[in-house]
C-alpha positions in Angstrom: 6.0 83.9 168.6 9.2 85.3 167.3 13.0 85.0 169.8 13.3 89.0 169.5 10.2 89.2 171.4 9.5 88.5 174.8 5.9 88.1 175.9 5.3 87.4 179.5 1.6 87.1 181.6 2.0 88.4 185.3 -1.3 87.9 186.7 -4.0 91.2 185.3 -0.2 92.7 183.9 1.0 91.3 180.4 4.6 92.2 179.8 6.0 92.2 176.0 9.8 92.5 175.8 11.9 93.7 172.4 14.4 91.6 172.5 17.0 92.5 170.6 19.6 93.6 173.5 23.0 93.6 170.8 21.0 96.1 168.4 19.5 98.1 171.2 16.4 96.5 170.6 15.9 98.2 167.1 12.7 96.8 165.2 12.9 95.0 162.2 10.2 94.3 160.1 9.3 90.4 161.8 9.8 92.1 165.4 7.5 95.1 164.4 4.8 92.7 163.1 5.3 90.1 165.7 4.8 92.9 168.4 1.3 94.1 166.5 0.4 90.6 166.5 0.7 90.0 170.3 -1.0 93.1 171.1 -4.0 91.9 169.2 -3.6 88.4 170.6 -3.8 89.7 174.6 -5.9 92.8 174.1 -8.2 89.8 172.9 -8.2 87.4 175.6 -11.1 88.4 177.2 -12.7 91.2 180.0 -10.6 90.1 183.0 -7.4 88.1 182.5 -5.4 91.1 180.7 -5.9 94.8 182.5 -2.5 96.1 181.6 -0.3 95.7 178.9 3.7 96.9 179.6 5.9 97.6 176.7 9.7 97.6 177.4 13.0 96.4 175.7 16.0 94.3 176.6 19.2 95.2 177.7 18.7 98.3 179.3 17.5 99.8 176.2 14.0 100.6 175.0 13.9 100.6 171.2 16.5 102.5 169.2 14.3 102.8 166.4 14.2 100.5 162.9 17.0 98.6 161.9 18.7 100.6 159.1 20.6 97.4 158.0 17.0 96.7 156.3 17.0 99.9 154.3 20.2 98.9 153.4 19.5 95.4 152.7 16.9 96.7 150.0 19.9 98.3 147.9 20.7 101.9 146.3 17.1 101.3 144.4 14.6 100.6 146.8 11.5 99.8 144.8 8.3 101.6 145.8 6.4 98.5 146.8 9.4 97.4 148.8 9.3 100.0 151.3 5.5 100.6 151.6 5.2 97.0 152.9 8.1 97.4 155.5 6.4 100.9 156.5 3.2 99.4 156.9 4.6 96.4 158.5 6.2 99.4 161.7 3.3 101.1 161.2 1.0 98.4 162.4 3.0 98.4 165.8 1.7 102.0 166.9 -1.5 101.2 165.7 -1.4 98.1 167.6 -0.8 100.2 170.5 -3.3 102.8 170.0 -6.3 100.4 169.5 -5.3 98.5 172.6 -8.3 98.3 174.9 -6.1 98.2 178.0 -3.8 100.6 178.7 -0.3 100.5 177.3 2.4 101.3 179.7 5.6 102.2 177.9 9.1 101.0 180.5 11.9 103.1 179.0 15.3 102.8 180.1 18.2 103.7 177.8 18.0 104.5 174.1 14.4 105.8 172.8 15.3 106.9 169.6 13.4 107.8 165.8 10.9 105.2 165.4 11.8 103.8 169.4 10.5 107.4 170.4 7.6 107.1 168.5 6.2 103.8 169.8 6.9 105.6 173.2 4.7 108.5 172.5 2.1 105.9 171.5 1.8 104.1 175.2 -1.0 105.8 177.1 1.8 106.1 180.2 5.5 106.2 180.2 7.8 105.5 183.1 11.6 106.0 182.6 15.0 105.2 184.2 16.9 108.2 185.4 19.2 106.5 182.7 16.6 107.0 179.6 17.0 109.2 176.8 15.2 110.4 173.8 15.6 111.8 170.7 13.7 111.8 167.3 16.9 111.6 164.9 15.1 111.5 161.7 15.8 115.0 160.3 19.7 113.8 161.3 19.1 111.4 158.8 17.5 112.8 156.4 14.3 111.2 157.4 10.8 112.5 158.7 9.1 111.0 161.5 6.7 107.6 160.5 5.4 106.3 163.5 2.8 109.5 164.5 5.4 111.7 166.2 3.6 114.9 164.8 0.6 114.1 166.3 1.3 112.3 169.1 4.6 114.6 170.7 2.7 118.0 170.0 -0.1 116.5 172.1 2.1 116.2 174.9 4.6 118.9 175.1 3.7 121.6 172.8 4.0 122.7 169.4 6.9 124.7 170.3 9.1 122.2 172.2 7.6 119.3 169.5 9.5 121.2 166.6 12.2 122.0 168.7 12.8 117.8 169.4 11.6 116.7 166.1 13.6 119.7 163.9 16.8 120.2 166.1 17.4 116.8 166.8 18.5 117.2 170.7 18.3 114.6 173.2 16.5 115.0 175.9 17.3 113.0 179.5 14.4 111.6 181.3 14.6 114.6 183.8 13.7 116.8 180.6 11.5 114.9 179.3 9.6 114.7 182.3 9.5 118.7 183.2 8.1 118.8 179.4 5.5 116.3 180.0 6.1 113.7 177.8 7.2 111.1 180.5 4.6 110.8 183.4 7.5 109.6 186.1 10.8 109.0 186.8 12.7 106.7 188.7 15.9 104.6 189.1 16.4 101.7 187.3 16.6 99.1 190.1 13.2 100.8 191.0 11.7 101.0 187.3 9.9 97.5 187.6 8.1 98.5 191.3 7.0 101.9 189.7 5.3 99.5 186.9 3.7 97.6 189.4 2.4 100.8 191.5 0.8 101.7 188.3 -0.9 98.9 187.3 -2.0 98.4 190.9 -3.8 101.6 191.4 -5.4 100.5 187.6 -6.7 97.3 188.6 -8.2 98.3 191.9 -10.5 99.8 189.8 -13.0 98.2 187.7 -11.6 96.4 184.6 -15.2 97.6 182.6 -14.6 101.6 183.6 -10.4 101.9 182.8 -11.4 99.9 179.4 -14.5 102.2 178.8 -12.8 105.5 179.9 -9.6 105.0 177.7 -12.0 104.2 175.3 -13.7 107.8 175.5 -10.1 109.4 175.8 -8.5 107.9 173.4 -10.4 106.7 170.5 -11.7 110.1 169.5 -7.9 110.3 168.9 -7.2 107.3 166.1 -8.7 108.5 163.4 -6.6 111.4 163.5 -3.4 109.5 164.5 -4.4 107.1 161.4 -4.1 110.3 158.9 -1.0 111.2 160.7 0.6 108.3 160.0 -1.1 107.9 156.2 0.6 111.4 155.9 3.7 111.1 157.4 4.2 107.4 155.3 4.2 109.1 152.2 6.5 112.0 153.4 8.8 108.9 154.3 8.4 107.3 151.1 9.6 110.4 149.5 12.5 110.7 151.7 13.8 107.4 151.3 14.2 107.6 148.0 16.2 110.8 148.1 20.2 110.6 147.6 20.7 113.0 150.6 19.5 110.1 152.9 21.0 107.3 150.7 24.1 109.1 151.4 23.6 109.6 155.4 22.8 106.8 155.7 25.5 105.0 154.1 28.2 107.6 156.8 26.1 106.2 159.6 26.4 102.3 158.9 30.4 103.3 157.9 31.0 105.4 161.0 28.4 103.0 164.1 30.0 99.9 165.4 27.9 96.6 164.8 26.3 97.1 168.2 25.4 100.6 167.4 22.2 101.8 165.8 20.3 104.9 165.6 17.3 106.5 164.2 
């Protein structure tokens, strides 16, 4: 089990913590994979000890997307094979969460941001702070979305309001994003963790065999078409990230955000 990521059983509730707090919890390729990892491990551990899975972040951020020090790390060059493996290695973390038998519960306070946003959308619930905000900021890089945001956010709020987020780049404050539907509550921070626990409640007072099943019957009819998503959307990345517009954002961003700032 990797440091940047916190993985906690609370009776029927299993919580997994990013744990990144001084980089906003942004994934790196070993947090991304360790997180798909533990997904499969608990999802696994049988019929009864795991009902609910919660996803949340250190710090009083969730995720503020990938760590563009690694795009960085991989020079001006980036080789093909290079950044297929790290896209796969994110990609796995949405999947992760989408084949997850249990439901996924996303806790979002703070930054949700590119890729951070993404894994969000991929939660079967999300419950923010009055504090949380959310933006795609891809196209601000010079980026397209890679984690299934134009299948998963268009779902939720709309076409219209899905290529106003992903194509205008605002931010949107839990209030917002709740009125559009793609938070199911909010709540204050100090209260964030009792929500949780309402939730999960009301899900295990059922019968572990019928939420299971009925996600099941909701969801999966979904995968295969998030799984083409992402297969299309991966190679509009790859494309992108090889382009000198985004070489050259991204090198303003890394000049211009402190060492404790990260975006997209």
């Amino acid at each position: 089990m990797s440091e940047e990521l916190g993985s906690r059983p609370e009776g029927a509730i299993h919580w997994l913590t990013l744990n990144r707090p001084a980089r906003r919890n942004a994934l790196t390729r070993g947090l991304a994979r360790a997180l798909s990892c533990e997904i499969d491990r608990v999802a696994g551990l049988g019929q009864v000890e795991v009902e609910v899975v919660v996803l949340a972040g250190a710090g009083g951020h969730f995720c503020a997307g990938l760590d563009l020090h690694w795009l960085r790390s991989l020079g001006a060059e980036p080789t093909l094979f290079d950044l297929q493996r790290g896209l796969a290695d994110f990609q796995s973390a949405v999947l992760a969460v989408a084949r997850c038998p249990v439901p996924v519960i996303a806790a979002v306070e703070g930054t949700a941001a590119g890729f951070g946003l993404d894994l969000a959308l991929a939660c079967d619930f999300r419950i923010a702070a009055a504090d949380a905000t959310f933006t795609s900021a891809f196209a601000r890089m010079g980026l397209v979305p890679d984690g299934g945001s134009s299948y998963t956010l268009p779902r939720l709020v709309g076409a219209g309001h899905a290529l106003r987020i992903l194509l205008a780049g605002e931010t949107l404050d839990a209030a917002r994003a709740h009125a559009l539907g793609m938070v199911d509550e909010v709540v204050q921070s100090s209260g964030l963790e009792d929500a949780i626990h309402r939730l999960t409640a009301a899900l295990s007072a059922n019968a572990a065999s019928s939420v299971r099943t009925i996600k099941q019957l909701l969801r999966g009819p979904e995968l295969a078409s998030l799984e083409a998503a992402l297969a299309a959307e991966g190679a509009a990345q790859l494309r992108a990230l090889r382009e000198p517009e985004f070489r050259r954002r991204l090198e303003a961003f890394v000049t211009r955000v402190s060492p404790s700032g990260t975006k997209a």
